[in-house]
N, C-alpha and C positions, 0 to 999 in steps of 0.2 A: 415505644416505637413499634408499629405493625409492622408483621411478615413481609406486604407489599413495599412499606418503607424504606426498611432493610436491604428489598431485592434493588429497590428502586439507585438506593445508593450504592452496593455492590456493582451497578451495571456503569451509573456516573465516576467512578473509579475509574472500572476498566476504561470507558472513554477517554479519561485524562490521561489517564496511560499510553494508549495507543495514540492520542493527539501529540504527546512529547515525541515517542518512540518514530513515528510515524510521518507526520506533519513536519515536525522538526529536525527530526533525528534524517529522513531520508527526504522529502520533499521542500525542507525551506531553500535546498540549496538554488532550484530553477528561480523562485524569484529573486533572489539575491543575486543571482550569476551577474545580468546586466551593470549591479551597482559595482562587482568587482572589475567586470571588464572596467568601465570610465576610471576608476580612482585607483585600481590595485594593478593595469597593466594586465588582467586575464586575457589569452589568448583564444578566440576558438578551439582548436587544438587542447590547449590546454583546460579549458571549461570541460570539454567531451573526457579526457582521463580523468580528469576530477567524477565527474559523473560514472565513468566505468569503476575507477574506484571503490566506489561506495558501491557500486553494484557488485565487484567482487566477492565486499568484507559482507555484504546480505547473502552472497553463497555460502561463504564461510564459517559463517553465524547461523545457518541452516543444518549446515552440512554437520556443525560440530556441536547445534541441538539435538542430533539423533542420540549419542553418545552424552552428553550432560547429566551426571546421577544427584546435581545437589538439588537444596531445596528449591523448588520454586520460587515460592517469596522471594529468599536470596537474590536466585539469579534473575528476577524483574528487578530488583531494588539496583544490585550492583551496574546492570544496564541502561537504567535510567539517570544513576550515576555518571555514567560513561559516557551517555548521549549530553548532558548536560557540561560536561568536559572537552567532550572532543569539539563542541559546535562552538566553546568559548576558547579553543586552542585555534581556531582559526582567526580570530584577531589578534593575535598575539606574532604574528610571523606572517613573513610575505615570501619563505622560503617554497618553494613545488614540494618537495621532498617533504617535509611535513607536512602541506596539504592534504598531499594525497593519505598519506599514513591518519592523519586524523578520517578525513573521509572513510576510508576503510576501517579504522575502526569505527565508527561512528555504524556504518553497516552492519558492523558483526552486531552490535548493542541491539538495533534495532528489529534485526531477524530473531535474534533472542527472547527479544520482549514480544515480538508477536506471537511466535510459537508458544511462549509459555503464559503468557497474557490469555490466549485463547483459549488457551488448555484449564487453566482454572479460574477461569471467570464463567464459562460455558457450563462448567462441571457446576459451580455454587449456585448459577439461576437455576438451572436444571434440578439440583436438589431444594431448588426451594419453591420449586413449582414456577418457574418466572422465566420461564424460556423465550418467551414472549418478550423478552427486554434484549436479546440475543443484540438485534439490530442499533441495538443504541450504543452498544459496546464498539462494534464496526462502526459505526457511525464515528468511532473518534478521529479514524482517518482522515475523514472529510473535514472535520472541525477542524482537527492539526493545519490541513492543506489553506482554510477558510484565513483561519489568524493568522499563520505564516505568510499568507498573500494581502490580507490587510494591512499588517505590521508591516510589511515590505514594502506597501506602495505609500505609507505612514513618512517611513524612513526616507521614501528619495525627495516629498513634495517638502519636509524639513531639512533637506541636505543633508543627511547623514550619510555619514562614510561607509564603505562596507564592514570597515572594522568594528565600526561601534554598533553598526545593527549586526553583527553577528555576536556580540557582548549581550544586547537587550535581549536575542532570543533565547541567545542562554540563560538570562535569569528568565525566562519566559517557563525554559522547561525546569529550571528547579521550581519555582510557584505554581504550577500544573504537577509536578510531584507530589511537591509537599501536599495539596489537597488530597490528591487520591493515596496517599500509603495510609492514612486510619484505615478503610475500609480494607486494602489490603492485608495489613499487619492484623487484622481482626481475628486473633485463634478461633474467637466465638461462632464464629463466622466463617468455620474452613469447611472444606467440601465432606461428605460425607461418603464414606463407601458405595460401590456399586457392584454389583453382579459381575463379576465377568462375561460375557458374551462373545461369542464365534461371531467373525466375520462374514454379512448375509452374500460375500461375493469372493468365486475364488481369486487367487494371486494375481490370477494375471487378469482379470476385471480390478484389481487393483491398481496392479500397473499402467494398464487403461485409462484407470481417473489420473493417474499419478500424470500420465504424456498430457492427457489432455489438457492440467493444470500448467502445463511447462508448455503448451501453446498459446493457451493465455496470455503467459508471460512475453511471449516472443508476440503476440498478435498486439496487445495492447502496448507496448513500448516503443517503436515508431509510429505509431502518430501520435502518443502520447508527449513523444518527443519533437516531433517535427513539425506539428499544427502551431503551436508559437512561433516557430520562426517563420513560418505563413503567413501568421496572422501579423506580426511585425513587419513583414514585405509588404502587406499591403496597406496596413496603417504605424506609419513611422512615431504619432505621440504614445509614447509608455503611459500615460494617463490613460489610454483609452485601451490599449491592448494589454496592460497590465490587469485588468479588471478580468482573464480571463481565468486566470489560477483561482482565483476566489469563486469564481462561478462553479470553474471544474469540481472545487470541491466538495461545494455547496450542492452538487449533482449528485456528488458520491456518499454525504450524507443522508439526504432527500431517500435515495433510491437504495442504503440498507434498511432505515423506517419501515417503507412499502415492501420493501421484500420481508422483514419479519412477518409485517401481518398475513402476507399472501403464502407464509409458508404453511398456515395454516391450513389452507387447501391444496397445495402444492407439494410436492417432494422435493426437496435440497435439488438433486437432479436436473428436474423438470426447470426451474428455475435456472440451477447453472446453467442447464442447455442455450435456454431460451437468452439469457446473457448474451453468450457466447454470439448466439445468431445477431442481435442488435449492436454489440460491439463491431460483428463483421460489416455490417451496412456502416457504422459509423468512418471502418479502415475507406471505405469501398468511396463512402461520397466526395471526398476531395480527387478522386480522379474521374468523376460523373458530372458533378456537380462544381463548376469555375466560379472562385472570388470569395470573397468572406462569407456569405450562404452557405456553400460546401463547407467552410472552414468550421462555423459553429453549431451546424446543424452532427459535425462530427463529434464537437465536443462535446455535445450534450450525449450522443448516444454513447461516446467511451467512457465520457465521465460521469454517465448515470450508470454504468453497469460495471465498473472495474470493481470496487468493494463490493458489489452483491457478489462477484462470483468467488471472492477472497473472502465473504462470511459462508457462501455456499460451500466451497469448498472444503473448509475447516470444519464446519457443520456434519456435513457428509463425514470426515474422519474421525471424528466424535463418536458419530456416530454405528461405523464398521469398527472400531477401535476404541472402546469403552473403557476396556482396564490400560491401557495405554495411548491416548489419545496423542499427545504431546508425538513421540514417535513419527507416526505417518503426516501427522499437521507440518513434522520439519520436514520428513519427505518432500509432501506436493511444494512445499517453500524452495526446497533445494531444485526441483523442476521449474516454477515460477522464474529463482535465478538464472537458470542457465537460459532459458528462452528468454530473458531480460537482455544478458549478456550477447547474444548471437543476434538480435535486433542489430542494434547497433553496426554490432562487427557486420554484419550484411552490409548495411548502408554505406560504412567504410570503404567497402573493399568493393560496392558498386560503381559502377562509371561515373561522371559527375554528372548532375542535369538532371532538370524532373522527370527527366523519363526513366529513370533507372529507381527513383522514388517511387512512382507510380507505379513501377511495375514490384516495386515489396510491397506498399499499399496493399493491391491486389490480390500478394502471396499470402499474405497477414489475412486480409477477407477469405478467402479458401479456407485455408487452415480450421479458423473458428465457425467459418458454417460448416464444413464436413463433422469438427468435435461436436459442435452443437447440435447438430441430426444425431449424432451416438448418443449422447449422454439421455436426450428425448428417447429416442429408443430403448434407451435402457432404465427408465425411469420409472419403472413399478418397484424395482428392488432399491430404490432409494430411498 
């Protein structure tokens, strides 16, 4: 087997990885929600804490990667475990109270395997000259999002229950496992030391990237959240508006491909900035731009640039943070959450009617054009 071989399958690993962790572990739940409301009795209300849920236990699984000393491997293995578990504990009970606890954990799994998935899958292409495969590792996100919305819209045109397509994807993410742990478990194959390196920006340019990753988070998750139920207002067959989670994620892998090649010429930075600015046009068009035009012209722009700025970003603390990469990658993750977290609760506690939508829309477009003019600004030292 050649070097290029080698890296090639090192990179299709991590993808599988991040497709369970990812795809499955955090993103099957949107297209499944619908089939649980019809059969299982989910409530609005109760869809949405489901949803925070799992957006908690991604803080938590953040928060308590900073601190994590075992091995790597382990803790992807044991998380991939866990997502595989928790996602087939949801068919098993029609209890809230487990729901929600599976979802939350299923969260902590997932924030686990990204931090630590990033951290040494980045580090082995990197030592083996194959950096340039970075993008294909991100890219598992999208593929996770792509299958999980295929499989889902599989499920309703055969009548499956929500129980039992939440059985199938759980054997979905053990067989997307089981592929990628050879490459994993590969000693031969483990990263090799690196240089220690200083940090080319102080603390608080750190801290800086750290907010601006936790605007991300808060910029991209209402409409990430709210354009389906748009798009469902205004075309009531799930045949036809089901078809957008596949698209979204098929955007998201699309556009970490292109952003590996173009990082080439580009600084991590420069690119996240530039994210940042077209995800803001994306917040911005459903309150410019009326009817399903606004609605998909948005989704293309959030859903072609939410993974680029989550491989940028990672990248970027790889890069400031060499001997300890893992560390600040849970940082900007534990930022990400909390601005995931505060989306939501906004929209909650805003008045009802789109006009109170539209005016987060709005705040959400601010927010990541003003990060996105910084990060450009600051994008020599990236």
């Amino acid at each position: 087997m050649t070097r290029t071989d080698s890296a090639l399958g090192v990179a299709l690993s991590g993808l599988l990885i991040l497709a369970v962790a990812m795809g499955i572990g955090r993103f099957a739940f949107t297209p499944l929600l619908p089939m649980m409301e019809k059969d299982a009795g989910v409530s609005i209300a109760l869809g949405g804490w489901l949803a925070a849920a799992n957006y908690v236990g991604y803080l938590l699984g953040a928060l308590s990667a900073i601190r994590l000393r075992f091995p790597p491997v382990r803790i992807i293995v044991a998380s991939l475990a866990a997502v595989a578990l928790f996602t087939a504990g949801m068919a098993y009970t029609h209890e809230p109270a487990l729901w929600l606890l599976f979802r939350m954990l299923a969260g902590i799994g997932s924030a686990w395997v990204l931090v630590f998935t990033s951290a040494r899958y980045l580090h082995r292409l990197a030592s083996a000259g194959a950096s340039r495969l970075n993008g294909l590792v991100f890219g598992g996100v999208g593929v996770g999002i792509i299958l999980a919305g295929l499989l889902c819209m599989g499920f309703q045109s055969l009548a499956w229950s929500s129980s039992a397509s939440w059985q199938a994807l759980a054997m979905a993410a053990l067989l997307l496992s089981a592929l990628a742990l050879p490459a994993l478990l590969d000693k031969t194959a483990g990263p090799t030391p690196v240089a220690k390196a200083k940090s080319s920006v102080a603390p608080r340019g750190i801290a800086a990237l750290v907010i601006a990753y936790g605007i991300f988070g808060f910029g991209y998750i209402i409409p990430a959240t709210f354009l389906p139920a748009m798009a469902r207002h205004l075309i009531p067959d799930p045949m036809v508006f089901g078809w957008a989670w596949p698209v979204f994620g098929l955007a998201g892998f699309i556009s970490t491909l292109a952003a590996a090649r173009l990082s080439a010429r580009f600084s991590n930075r420069t690119l996240w900035g530039a994210a940042h600015l077209v995800m803001g046009v994306g917040a911005v068009l459903p309150v410019l731009l009326s009817g399903m035009a606004g609605i998909l012209l948005a989704a293309l722009c959030v859903g072609g640039t939410f993974m680029v700025v989550t491989a940028m970003g990672l990248q970027e603390a790889r890069h400031l943070s060499p001997e300890d990469p893992a560390s600040l990658m849970a940082k900007l993750t534990v930022a990400f959450a909390i601005g995931q977290i505060l989306g939501p609760v906004c929209v909650s506690l805003a008045p009802a009617g789109d006009g109170s939508l539209h005016l987060l829309l709005l705040v959400s477009a601010a927010l990541l054009g003003v990060s996105g003019l910084y990060l450009l600004r600051i994008r020599e030292a990236g």
